[in-house]
N, C-alpha and C positions, 0 to 999 in steps of 0.2 A: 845344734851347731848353728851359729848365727852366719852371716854373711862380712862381719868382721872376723871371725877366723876363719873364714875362706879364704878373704883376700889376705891375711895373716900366712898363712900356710903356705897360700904359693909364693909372695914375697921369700919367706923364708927361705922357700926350695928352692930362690933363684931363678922362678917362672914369669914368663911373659904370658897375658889370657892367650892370646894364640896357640903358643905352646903347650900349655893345662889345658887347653880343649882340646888339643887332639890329641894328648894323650888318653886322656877319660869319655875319647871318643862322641866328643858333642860339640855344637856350634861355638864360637864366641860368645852371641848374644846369647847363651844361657850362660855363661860363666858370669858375664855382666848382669843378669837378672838376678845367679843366686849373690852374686856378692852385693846388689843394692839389698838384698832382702824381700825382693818380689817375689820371688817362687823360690820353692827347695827343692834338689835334686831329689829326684826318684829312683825306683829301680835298683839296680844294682849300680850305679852310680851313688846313689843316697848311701848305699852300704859300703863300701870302699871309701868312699869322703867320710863317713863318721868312724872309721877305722883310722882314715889316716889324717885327720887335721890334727886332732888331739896330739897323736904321736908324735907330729910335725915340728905341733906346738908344744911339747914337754922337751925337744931336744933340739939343740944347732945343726941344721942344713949340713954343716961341715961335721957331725957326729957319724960313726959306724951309718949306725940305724937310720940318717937322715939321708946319707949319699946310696944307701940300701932301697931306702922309698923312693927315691928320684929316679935310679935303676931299675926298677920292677916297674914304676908307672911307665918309665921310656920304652921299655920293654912290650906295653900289656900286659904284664904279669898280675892280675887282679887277683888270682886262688891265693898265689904265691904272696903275694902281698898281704894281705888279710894273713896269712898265718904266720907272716914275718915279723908285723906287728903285735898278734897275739902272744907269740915265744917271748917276745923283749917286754913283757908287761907282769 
């Protein structure tokens, strides 16, 4: 997952970096490092971003599955998420 579909993904979701960091529970300034390409998300942040950019990226934001991902991420819903994604695949 590069850092052009990071910033890809949340565009699409209709996210501000402010808003995708606290949902995925991290600074600004890492949303900003992984989307230049300096670092990759780790953790269990690493695993939920490589679950859901792809999906992000295969569907419009305004799809079931897209306004689904935007709901779980607002949420915290990370388990839930991940197997939200995996069912739709």
């Amino acid at each position: 997952m590069t850092g052009r579909e990071l910033s890809a993904a949340r565009i699409r979701l209709g996210l501000t970096v402010a808003e995708w960091a606290r949902m995925l529970h991290v600074s600004e300034q890492s949303v900003y490092r992984w989307e230049r390409g300096d670092v990759t998300p780790t953790s269990t942040t690493g695993l939920v971003l490589s679950r859901v950019v792809p999906a992000v990226l295969e569907s419009p934001a305004t799809s079931p599955i897209g306004r689904r991902v935007r709901e779980a991420l607002q949420r915290g819903e990370f388990a839930a998420l991940v197997e939200l994604i995996d069912a739709t695949r």
